[in-house]
MARROVEX-694313 format. One line per field, with one value per atom (N, C-alpha, C, O): residue number from 1; residue in three letters; atom name; x, y, z. Coordinates in pm, whole numbers. Example, Ala and Ser with C-alpha at 12.3 -4.5 7.8 and 13.67 -1.06 7.14 Angstrom:
2
pos	1,1,1,1,2,2,2,2
code	ALA,ALA,ALA,ALA,SER,SER,SER,SER
site	N,CA,C,O,N,CA,C,O
X	1319,1230,1320,1424,1285,1367,1290,1341
Y	-569,-450,-330,-332,-225,-106,3,114
Z	780,780,780,846,708,714,787,804
//
This chain:
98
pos	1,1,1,1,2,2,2,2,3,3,3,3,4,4,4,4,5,5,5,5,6,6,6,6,7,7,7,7,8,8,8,8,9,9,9,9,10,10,10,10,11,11,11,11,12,12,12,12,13,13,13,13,14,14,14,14,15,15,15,15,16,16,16,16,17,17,17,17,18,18,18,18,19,19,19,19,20,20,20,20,21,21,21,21,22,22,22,22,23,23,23,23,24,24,24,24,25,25,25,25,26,26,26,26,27,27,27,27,28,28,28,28,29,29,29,29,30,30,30,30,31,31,31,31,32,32,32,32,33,33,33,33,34,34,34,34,35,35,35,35,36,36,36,36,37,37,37,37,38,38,38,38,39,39,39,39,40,40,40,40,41,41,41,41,42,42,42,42,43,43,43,43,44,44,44,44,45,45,45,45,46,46,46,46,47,47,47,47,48,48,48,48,49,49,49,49,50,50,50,50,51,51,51,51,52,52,52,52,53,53,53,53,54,54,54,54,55,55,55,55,56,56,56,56,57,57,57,57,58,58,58,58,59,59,59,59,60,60,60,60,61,61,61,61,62,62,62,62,63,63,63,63,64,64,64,64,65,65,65,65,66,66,66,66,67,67,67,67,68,68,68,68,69,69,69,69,70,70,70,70,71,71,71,71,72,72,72,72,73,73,73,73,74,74,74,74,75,75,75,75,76,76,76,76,77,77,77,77,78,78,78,78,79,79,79,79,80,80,80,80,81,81,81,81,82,82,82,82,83,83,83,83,84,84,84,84,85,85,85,85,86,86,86,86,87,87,87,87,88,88,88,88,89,89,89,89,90,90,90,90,91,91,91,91,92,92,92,92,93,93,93,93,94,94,94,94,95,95,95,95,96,96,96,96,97,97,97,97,98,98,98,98
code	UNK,UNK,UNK,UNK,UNK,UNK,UNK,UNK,UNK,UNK,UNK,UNK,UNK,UNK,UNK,UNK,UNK,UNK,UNK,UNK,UNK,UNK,UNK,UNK,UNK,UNK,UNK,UNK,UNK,UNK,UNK,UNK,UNK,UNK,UNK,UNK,UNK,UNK,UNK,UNK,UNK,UNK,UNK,UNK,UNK,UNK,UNK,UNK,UNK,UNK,UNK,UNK,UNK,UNK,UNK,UNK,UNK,UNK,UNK,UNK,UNK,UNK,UNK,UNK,UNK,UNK,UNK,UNK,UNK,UNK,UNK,UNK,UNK,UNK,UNK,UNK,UNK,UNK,UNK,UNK,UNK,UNK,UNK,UNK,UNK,UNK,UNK,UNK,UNK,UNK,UNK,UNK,UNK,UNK,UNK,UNK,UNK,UNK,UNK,UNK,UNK,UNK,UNK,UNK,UNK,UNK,UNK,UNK,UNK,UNK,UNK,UNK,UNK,UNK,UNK,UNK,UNK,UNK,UNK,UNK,UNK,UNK,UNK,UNK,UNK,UNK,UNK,UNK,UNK,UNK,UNK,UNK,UNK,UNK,UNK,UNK,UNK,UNK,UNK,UNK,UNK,UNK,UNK,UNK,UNK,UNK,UNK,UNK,UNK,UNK,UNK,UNK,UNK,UNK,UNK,UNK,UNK,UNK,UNK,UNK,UNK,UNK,UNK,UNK,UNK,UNK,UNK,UNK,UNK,UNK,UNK,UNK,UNK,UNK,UNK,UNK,UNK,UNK,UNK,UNK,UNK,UNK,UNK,UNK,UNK,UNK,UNK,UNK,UNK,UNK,UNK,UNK,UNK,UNK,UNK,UNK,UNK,UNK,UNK,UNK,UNK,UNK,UNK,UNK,UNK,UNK,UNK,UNK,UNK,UNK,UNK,UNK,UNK,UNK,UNK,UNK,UNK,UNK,UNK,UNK,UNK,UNK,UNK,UNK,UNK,UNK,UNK,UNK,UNK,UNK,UNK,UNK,UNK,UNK,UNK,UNK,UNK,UNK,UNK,UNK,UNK,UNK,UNK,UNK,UNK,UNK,UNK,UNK,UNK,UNK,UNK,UNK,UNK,UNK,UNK,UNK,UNK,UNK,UNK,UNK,UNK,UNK,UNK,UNK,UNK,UNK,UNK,UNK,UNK,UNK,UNK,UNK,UNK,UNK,UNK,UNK,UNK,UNK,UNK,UNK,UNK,UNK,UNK,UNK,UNK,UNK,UNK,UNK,UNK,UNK,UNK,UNK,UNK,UNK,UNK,UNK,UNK,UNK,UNK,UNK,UNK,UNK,UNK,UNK,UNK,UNK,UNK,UNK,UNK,UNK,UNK,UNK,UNK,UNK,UNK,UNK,UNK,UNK,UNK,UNK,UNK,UNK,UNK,UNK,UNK,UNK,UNK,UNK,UNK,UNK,UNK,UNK,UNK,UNK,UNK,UNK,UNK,UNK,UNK,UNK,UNK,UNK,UNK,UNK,UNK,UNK,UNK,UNK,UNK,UNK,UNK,UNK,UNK,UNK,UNK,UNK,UNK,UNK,UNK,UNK,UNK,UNK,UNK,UNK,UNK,UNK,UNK,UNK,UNK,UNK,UNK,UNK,UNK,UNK,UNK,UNK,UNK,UNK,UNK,UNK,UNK,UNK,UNK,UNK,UNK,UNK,UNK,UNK,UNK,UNK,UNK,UNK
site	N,CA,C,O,N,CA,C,O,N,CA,C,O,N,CA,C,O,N,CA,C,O,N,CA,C,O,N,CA,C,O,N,CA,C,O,N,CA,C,O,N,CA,C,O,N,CA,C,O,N,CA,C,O,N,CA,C,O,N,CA,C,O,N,CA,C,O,N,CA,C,O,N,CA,C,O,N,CA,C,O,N,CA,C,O,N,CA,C,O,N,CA,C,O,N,CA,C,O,N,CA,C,O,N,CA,C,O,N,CA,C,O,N,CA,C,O,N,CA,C,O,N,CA,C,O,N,CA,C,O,N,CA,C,O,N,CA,C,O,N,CA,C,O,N,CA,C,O,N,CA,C,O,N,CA,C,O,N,CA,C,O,N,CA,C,O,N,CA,C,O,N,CA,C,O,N,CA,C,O,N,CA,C,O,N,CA,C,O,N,CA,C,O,N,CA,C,O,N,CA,C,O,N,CA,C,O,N,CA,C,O,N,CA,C,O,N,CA,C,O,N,CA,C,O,N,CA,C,O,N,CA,C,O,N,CA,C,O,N,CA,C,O,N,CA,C,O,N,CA,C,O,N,CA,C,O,N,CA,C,O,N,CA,C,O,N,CA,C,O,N,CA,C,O,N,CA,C,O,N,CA,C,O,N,CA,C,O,N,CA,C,O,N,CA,C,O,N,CA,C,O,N,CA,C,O,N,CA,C,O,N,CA,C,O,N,CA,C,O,N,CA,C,O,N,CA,C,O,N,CA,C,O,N,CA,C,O,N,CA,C,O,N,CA,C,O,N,CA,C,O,N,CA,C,O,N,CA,C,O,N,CA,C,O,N,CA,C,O,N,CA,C,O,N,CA,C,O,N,CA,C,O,N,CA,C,O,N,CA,C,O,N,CA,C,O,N,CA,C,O,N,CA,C,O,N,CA,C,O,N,CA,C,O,N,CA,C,O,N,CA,C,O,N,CA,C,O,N,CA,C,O,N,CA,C,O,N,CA,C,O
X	6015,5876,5818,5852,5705,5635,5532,5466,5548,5441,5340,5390,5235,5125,5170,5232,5136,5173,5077,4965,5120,5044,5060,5170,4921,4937,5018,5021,5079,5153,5135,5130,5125,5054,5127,5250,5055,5081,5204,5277,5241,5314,5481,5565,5486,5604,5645,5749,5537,5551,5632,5741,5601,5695,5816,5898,5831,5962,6045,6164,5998,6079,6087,6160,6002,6023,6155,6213,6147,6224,6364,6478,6352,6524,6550,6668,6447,6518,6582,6660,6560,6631,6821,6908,6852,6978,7039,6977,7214,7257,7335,7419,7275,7328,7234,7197,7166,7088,7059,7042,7048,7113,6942,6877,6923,6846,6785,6750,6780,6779,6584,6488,6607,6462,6461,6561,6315,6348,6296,6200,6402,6426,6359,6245,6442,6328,6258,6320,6150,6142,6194,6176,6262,6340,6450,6521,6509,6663,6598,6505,6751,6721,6859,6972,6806,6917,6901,6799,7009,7065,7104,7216,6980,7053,7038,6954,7166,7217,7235,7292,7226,7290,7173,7128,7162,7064,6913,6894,6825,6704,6592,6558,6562,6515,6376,6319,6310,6172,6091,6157,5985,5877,5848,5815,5806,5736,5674,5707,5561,5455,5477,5494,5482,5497,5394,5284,5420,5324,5246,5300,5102,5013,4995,4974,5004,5023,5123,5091,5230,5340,5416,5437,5474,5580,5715,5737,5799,5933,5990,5958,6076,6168,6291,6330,6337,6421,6515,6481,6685,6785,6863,6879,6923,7064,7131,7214,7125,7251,7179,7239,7019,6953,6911,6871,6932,6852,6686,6637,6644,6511,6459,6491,6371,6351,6169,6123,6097,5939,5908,5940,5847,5818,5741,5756,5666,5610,5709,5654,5838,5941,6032,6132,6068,6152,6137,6022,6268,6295,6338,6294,6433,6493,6525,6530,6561,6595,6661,6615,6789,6876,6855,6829,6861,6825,6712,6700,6603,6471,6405,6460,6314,6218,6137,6083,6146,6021,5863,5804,5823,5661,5739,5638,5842,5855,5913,5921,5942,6043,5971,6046,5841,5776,5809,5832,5807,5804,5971,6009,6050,6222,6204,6189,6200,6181,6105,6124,6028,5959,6035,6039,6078,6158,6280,6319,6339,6479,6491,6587,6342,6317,6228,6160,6242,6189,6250,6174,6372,6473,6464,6481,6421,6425,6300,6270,6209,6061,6109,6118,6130,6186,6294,6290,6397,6476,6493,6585,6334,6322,6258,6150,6319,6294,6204,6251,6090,5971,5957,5911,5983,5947,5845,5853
Y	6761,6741,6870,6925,6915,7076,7018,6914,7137,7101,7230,7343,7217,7281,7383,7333,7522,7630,7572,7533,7567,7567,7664,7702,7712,7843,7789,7674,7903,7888,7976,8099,7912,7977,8123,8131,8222,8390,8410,8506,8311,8303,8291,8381,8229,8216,8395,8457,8418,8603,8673,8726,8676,8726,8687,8772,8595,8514,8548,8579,8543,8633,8773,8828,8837,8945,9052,9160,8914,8963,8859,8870,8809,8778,8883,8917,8958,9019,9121,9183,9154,9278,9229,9315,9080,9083,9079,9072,9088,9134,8998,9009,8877,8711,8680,8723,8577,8422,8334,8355,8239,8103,8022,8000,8001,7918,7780,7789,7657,7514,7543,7600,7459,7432,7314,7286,7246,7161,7264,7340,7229,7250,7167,7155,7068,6982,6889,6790,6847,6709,6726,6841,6646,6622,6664,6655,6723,6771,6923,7003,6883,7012,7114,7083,7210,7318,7445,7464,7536,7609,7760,7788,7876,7994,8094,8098,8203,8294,8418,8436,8528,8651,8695,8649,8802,8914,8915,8931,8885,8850,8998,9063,9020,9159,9182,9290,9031,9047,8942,8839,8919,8848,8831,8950,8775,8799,8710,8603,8725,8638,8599,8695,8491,8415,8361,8388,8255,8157,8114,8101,8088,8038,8038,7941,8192,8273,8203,8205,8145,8134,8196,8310,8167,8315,8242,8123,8346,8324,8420,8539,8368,8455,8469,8380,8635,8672,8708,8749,8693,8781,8830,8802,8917,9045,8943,8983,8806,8709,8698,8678,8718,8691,8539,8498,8449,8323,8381,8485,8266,8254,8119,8016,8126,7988,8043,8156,7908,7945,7893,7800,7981,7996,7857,7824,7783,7676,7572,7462,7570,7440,7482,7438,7567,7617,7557,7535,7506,7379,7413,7364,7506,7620,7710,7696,7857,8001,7993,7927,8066,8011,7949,8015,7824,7666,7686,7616,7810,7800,7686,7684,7596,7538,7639,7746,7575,7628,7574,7483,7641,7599,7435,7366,7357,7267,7147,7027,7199,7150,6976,6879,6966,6872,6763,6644,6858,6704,6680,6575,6776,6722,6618,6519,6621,6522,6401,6289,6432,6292,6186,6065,6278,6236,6187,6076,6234,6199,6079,6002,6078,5910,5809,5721,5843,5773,5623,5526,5609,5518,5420,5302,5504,5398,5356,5278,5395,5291,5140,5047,5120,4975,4933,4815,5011,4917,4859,4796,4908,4882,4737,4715,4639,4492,4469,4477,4444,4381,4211,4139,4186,4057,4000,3895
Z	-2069,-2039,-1981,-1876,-2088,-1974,-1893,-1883,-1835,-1678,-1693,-1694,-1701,-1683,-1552,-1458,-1553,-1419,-1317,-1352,-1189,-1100,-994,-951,-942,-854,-721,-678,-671,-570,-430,-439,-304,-174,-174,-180,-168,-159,-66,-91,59,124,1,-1,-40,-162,-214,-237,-215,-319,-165,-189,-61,6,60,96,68,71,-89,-83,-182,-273,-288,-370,-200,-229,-120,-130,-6,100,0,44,-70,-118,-199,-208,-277,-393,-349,-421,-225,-142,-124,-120,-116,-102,-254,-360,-227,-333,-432,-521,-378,-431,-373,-263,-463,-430,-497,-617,-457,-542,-511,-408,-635,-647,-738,-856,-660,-685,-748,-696,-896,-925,-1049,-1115,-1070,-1133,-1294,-1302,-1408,-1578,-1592,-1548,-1677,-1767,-1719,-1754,-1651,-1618,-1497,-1457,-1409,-1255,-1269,-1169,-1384,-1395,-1313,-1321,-1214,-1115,-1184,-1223,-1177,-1206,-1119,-1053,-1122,-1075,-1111,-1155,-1085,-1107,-1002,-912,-1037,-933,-930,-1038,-875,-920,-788,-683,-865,-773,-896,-1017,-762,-827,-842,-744,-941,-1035,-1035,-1047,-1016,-1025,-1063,-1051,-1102,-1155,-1237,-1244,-1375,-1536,-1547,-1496,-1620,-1663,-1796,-1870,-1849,-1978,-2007,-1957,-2112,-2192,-2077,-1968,-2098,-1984,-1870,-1798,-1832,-1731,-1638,-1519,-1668,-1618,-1544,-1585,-1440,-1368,-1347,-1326,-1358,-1318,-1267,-1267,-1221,-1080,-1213,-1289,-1206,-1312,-1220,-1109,-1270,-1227,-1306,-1425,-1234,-1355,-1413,-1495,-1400,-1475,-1631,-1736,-1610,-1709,-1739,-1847,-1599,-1555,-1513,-1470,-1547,-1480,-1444,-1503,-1339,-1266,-1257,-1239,-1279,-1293,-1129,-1054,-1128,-944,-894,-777,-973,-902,-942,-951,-969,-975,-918,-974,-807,-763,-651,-615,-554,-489,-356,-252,-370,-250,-314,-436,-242,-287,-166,-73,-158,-58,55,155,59,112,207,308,165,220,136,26,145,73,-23,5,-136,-213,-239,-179,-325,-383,-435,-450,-464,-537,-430,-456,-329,-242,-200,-185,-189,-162,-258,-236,-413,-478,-519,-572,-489,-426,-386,-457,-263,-121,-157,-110,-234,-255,-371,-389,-418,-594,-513,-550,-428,-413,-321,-312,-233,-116,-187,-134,-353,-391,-414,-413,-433,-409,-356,-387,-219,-49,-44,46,-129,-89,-163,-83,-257,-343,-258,-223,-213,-139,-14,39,37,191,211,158,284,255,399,513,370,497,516,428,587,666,704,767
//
C-alpha cells in the first residue's frame, strides 16, 4: 500500500544529520503498509524521488523514506506516533468496561 509523502518537522533533518556523523545506525520504519522493516550501515545522505519523496540512504545501499521512519537508533521518528498507535491498537478491543 503507497502512502502519499508527508512533510516532516525541520527538527527530524537535524537529528539525521547528527546520526550521519556516526559510523552504524540502525533504523526501524514502516515498508509496505505497517510491515515495519529494518535498515543499517552508515547513513550517506538524503534523495529526493517520485513525488518529492525523501529517503534516508546508506553505504549498505538501503533506504528508508523519512516520513515512515519509526526510530533511528531507538530515537523516535517522524513515524513513531503512528507505531505507538498501531501497536496499542490491540488493547483498545480488549479492554472490558463495566
Amino acid at each position: 500500500m503507497a502512502t502519499v509523502f508527508s512533510p516532516i518537522h525541520p527538527d527530524y533533518y537535524d537529528m539525521f544529520a547528527e546520526e550521519k556523523e556516526k559510523e552504524l545506525s540502525k533504523v526501524f520504519y514502516f515498508g509496505n503498509g505497517t510491515e515495519v522493516e529494518e535498515a543499517k550501515g552508515k547513513i550517506t545522505g538524503l534523495v529526493t524521488r517520485e513525488a518529492h519523496a525523501q529517503y534516508l540512504t546508506f553505504d549498505t545501499g538501503n533506504m528508508a523514506r523519512i516520513d515512515r521512519i519509526i526510530t533511528v537508533n531507538g530515537k523516535p521518528g517522524p513515524a513513531y506516533d503512528e507505531y505507538d498507535a498501531y501497536a496499542l491498537a490491540c488493547l483498545d478491543c480488549n479492554v472490558q468496561t463495566d
